[in-house]
C-alpha positions as CSV (number, residue, x, y, z in Angstrom):
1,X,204.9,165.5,19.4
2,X,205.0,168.8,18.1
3,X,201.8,169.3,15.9
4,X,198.4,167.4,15.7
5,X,195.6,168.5,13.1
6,X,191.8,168.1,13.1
7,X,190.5,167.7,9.6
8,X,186.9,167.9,9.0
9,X,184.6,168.9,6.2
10,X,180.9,170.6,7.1
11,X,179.1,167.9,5.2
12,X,179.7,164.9,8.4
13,X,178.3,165.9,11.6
14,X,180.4,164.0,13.3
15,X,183.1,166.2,13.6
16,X,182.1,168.1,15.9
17,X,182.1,165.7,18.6
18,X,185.7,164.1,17.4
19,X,187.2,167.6,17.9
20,X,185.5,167.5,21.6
21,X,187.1,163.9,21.9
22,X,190.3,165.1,21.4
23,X,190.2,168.0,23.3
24,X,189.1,166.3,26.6
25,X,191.7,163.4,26.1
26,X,194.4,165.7,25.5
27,X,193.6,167.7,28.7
28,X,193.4,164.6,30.3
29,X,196.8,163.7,29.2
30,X,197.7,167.4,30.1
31,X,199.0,167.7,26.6
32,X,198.6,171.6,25.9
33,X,199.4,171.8,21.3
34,X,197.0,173.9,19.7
35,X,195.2,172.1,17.4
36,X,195.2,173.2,13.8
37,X,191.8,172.8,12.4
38,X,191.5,172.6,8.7
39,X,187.9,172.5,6.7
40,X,188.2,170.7,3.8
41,X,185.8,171.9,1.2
42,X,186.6,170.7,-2.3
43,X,187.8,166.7,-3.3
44,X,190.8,168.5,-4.7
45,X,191.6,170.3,-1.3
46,X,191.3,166.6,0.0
47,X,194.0,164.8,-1.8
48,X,196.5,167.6,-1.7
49,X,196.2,167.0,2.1
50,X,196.2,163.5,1.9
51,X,192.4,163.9,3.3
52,X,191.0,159.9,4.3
53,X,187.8,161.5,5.2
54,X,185.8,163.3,8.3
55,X,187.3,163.6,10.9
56,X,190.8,162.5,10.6
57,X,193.1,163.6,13.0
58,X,196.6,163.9,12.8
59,X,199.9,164.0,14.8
60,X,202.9,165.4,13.4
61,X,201.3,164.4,9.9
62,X,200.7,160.7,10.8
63,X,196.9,159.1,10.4
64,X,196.1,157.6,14.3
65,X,194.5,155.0,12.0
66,X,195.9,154.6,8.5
67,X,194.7,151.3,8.1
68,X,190.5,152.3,8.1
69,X,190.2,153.9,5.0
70,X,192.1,153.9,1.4
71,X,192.8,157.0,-1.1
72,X,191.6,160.1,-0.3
73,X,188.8,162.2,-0.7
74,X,185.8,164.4,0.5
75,X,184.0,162.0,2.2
76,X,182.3,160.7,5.8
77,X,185.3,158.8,7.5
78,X,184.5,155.4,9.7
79,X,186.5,154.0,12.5
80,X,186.4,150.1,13.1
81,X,186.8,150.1,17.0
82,X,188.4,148.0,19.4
83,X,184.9,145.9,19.5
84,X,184.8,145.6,15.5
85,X,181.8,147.9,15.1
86,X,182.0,150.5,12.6
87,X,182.1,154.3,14.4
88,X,181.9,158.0,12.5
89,X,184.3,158.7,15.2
90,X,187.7,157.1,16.2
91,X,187.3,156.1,20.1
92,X,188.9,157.2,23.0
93,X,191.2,154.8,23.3
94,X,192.5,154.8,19.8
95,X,193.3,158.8,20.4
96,X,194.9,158.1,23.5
97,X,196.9,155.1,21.7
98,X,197.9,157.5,19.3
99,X,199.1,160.2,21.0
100,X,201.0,158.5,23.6
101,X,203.1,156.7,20.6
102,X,203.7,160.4,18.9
């Protein structure tokens, strides 16, 4: 693993709690990679990153879920979790899942 990113746009509050997510889980897994934190602000900003939506997160430039959302876009991103529930957040286990496998 050599680079993860947190994308997030201003207009989904979830974000903010992904990002903390992350950070705890990574600690946890006493993985110490800064995190590159992008805002995306416009829709064009969004498909030139290949943007599914806030928050994604990324690990060396692979979706830890590629399957929940299609095209790209500024938008609110969902999560189906383990459960089948829809989530504004991707869960614990799907981060640790993910960067395990990276």
């Amino acid at each position: 693993m050599r680079k993860i990113s947190f994308l997030y746009s201003d207009g989904c509050p979830s974000h903010h709690e992904a990002l903390s997510r992350l950070r705890k889980i990574m600690d946890q897994q006493g993985i110490a990679i800064e995190i590159e934190t992008i805002n995306v602000r416009t829709n064009e900003q969004a498909i030139n990153l290949r943007f599914r939506g806030s928050p994604t997160i990324l690990i060396d430039g692979r979706d830890i879920d590629p399957s929940s959302v299609e095209g790209f876009g500024l938008a609110c991103r969902t999560y189906r979790l383990e459960d089948g529930r829809i989530s504004p957040l991707p869960s614990e286990a799907m981060i640790r899942k993910a960067l395990r496998g990276a």
